[in-house]
LUMPABA-919665 format. One record per residue (C-alpha): residue number from 0; y, x, z negated; residue in one letter. Coordinates in steps of 0.05 Angstrom, whole numbers, plus 5000, padded with zeros to 4 digits. Layout:
BEGIN
<node><torfi>NUM</torfi><north>Y</north><east>X</east><up>Z</up><sero>A</sero></node>
...
//
This chain:
BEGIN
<node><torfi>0</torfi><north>5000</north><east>5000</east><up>5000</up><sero>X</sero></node>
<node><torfi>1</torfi><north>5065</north><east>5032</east><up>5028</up><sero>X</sero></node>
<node><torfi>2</torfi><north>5113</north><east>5052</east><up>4967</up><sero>X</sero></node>
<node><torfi>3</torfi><north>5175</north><east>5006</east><up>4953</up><sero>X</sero></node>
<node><torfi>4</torfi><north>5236</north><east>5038</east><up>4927</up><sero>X</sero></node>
<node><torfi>5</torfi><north>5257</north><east>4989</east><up>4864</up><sero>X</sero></node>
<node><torfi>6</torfi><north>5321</north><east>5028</east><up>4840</up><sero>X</sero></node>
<node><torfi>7</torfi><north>5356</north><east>5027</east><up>4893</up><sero>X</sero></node>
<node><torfi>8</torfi><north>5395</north><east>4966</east><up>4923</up><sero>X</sero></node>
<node><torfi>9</torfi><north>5398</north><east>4956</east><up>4998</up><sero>X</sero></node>
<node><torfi>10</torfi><north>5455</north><east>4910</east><up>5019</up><sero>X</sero></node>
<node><torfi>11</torfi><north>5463</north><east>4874</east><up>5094</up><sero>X</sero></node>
<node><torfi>12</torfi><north>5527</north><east>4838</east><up>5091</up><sero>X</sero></node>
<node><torfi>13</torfi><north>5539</north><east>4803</east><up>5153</up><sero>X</sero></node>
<node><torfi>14</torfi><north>5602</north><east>4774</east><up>5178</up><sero>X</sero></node>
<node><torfi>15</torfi><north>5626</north><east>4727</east><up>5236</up><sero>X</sero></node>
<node><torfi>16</torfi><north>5683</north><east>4728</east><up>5255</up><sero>X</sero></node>
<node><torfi>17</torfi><north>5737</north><east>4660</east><up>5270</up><sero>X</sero></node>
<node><torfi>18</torfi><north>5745</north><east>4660</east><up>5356</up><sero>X</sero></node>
<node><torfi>19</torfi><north>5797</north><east>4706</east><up>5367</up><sero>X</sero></node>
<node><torfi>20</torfi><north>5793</north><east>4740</east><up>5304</up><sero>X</sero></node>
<node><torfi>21</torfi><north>5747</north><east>4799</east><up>5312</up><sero>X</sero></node>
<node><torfi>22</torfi><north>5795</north><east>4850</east><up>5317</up><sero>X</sero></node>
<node><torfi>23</torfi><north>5837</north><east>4828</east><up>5250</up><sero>X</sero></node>
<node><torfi>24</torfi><north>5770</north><east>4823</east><up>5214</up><sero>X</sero></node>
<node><torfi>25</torfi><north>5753</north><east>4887</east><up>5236</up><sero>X</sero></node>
<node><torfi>26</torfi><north>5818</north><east>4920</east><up>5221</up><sero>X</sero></node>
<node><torfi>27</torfi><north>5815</north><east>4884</east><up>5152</up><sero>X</sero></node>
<node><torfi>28</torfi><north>5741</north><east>4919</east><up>5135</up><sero>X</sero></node>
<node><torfi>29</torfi><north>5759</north><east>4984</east><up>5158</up><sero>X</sero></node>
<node><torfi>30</torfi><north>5801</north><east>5006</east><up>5107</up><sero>X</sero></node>
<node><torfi>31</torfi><north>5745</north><east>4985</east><up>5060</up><sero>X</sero></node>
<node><torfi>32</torfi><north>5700</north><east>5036</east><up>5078</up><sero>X</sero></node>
<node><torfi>33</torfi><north>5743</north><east>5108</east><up>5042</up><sero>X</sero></node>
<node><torfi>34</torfi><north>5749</north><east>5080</east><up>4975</up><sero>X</sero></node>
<node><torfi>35</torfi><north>5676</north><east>5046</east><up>4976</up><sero>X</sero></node>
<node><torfi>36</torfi><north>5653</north><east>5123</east><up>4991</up><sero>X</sero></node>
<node><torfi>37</torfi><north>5690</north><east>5144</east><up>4929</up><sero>X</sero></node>
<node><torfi>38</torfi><north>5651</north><east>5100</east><up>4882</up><sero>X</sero></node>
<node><torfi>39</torfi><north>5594</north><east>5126</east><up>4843</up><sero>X</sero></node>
<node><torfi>40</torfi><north>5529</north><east>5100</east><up>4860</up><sero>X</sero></node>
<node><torfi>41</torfi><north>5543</north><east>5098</east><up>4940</up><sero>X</sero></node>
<node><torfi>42</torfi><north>5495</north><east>5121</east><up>4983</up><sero>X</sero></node>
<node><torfi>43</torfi><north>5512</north><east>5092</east><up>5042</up><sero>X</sero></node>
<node><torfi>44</torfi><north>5561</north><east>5047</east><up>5069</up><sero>X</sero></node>
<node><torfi>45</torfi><north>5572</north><east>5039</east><up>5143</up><sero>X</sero></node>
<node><torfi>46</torfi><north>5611</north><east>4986</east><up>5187</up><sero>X</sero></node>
<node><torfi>47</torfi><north>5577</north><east>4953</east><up>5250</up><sero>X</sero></node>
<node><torfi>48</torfi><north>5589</north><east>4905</east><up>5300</up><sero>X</sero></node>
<node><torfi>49</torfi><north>5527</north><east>4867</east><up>5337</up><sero>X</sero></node>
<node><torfi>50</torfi><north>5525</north><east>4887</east><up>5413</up><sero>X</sero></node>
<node><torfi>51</torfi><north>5494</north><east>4817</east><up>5430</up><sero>X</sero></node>
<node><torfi>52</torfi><north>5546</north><east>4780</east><up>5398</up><sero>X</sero></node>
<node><torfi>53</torfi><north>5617</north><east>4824</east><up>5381</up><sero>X</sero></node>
<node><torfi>54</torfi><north>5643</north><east>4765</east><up>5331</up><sero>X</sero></node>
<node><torfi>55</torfi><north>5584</north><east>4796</east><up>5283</up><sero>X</sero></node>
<node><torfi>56</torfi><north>5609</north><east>4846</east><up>5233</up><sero>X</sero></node>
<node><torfi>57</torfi><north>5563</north><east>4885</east><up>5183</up><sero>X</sero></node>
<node><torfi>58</torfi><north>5565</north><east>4925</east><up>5128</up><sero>X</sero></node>
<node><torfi>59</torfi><north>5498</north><east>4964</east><up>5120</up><sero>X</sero></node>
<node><torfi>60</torfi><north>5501</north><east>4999</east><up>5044</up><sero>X</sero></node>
<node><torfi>61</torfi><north>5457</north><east>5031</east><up>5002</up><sero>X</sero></node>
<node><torfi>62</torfi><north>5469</north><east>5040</east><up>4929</up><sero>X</sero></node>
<node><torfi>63</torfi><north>5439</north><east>5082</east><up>4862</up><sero>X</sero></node>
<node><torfi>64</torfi><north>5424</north><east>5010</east><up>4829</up><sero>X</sero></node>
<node><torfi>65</torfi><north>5439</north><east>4950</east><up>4825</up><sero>X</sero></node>
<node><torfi>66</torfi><north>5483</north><east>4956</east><up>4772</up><sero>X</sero></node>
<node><torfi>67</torfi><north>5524</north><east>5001</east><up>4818</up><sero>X</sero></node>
<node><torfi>68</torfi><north>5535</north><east>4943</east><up>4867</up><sero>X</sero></node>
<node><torfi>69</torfi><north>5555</north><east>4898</east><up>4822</up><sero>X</sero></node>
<node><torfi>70</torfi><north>5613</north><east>4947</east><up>4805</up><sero>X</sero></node>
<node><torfi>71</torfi><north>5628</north><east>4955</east><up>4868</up><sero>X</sero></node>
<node><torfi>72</torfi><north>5621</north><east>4879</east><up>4875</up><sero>X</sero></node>
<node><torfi>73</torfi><north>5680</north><east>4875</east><up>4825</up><sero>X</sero></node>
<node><torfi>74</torfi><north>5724</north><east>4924</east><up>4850</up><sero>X</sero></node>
<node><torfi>75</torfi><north>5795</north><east>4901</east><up>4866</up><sero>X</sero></node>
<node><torfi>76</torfi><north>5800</north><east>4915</east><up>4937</up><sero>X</sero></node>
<node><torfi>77</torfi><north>5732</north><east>4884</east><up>4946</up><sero>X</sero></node>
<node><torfi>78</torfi><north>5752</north><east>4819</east><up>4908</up><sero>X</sero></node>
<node><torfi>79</torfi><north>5820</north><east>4815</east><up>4950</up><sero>X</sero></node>
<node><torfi>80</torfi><north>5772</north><east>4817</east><up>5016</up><sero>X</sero></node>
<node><torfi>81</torfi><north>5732</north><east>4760</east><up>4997</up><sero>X</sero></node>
<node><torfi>82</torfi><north>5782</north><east>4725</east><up>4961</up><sero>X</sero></node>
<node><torfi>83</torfi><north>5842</north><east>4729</east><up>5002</up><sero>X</sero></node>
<node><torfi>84</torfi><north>5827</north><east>4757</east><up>5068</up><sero>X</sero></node>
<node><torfi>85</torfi><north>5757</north><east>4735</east><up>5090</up><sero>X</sero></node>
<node><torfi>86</torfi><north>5774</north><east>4663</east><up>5089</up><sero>X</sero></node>
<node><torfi>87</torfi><north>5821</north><east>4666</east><up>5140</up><sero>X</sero></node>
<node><torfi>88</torfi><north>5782</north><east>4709</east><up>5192</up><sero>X</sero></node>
<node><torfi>89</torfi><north>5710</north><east>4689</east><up>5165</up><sero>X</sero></node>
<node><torfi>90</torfi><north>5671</north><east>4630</east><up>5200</up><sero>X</sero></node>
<node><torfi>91</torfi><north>5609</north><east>4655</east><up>5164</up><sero>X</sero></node>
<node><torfi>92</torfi><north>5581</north><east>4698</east><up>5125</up><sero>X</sero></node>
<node><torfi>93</torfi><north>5518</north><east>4720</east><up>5090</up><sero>X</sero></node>
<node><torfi>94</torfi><north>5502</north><east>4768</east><up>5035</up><sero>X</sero></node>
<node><torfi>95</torfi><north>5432</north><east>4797</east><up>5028</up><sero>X</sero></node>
<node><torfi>96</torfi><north>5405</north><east>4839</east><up>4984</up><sero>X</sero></node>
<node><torfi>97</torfi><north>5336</north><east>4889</east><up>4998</up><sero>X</sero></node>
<node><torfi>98</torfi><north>5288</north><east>4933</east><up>4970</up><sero>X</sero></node>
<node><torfi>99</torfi><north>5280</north><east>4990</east><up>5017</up><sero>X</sero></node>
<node><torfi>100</torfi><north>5195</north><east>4997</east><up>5042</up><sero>X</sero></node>
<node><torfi>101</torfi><north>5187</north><east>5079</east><up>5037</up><sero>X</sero></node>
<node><torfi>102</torfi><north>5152</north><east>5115</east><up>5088</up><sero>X</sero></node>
//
C-alpha cells in the first residue's frame, strides 16, 4: 500500500472568474503570492490558469501542517481577498483540501 503523507496539507483552490473579469482576478491574486512565500509552513504556493477554460484560476499550495494553513487562512491579506475582493470578480469558487499519495 503506497505511503500517504498525513502532516502535510495539500490545498487546490480553484477560482472562476466573473466574464470579463479574468484579468482583474488575476491581477488581484498575484500580489498574493510574495508574502504567502514568507509565511512559515509554506512549501509551495503557485498561481495557474486552466488552458481549456482561461476564466479558471488556481492556487496549487503545499504546507508543513494543517495548522500552518489555517494561519495562513487568517492572515490579513488573505481575509481581504476573500472578503472584499473575491466577491466582485468570483462567479465560483472551491476550496479543497488533500493528503499528498507518496511515491
Amino acid at each position: 500500500m503506497p505511503k500517504v503523507e498525513k502532516t502535510q496539507v495539500v490545498c487546490v483552490a480553484e477560482f472562476h472568474a466573473k466574464e470579463g473579469k479574468t484579468d482583474e482576478l488575476i491581477a488581484a491574486m498575484h500580489p498574493l503570492m510574495q508574502p504567502t512565500h514568507k509565511e512559515p509552513g509554506c512549501i509551495r504556493y503557485e498561481l495557474n490558469q486552466r488552458t481549456d477554460d482561461p476564466r479558471w484560476i488556481t492556487y496549487i499550495e503545499k504546507w508543513k501542517d494543517k495548522k500552518v494553513f489555517d494561519e495562513h487562512c487568517a492572515m490579513p491579506y488573505i481575509r481581504h481577498f476573500f472578503d472584499r475582493v473575491q466577491p466582485g470578480l468570483v462567479e465560483q469558487f472551491e476550496v479543497k483540501l488533500y493528503h499528498e499519495i507518496l511515491p
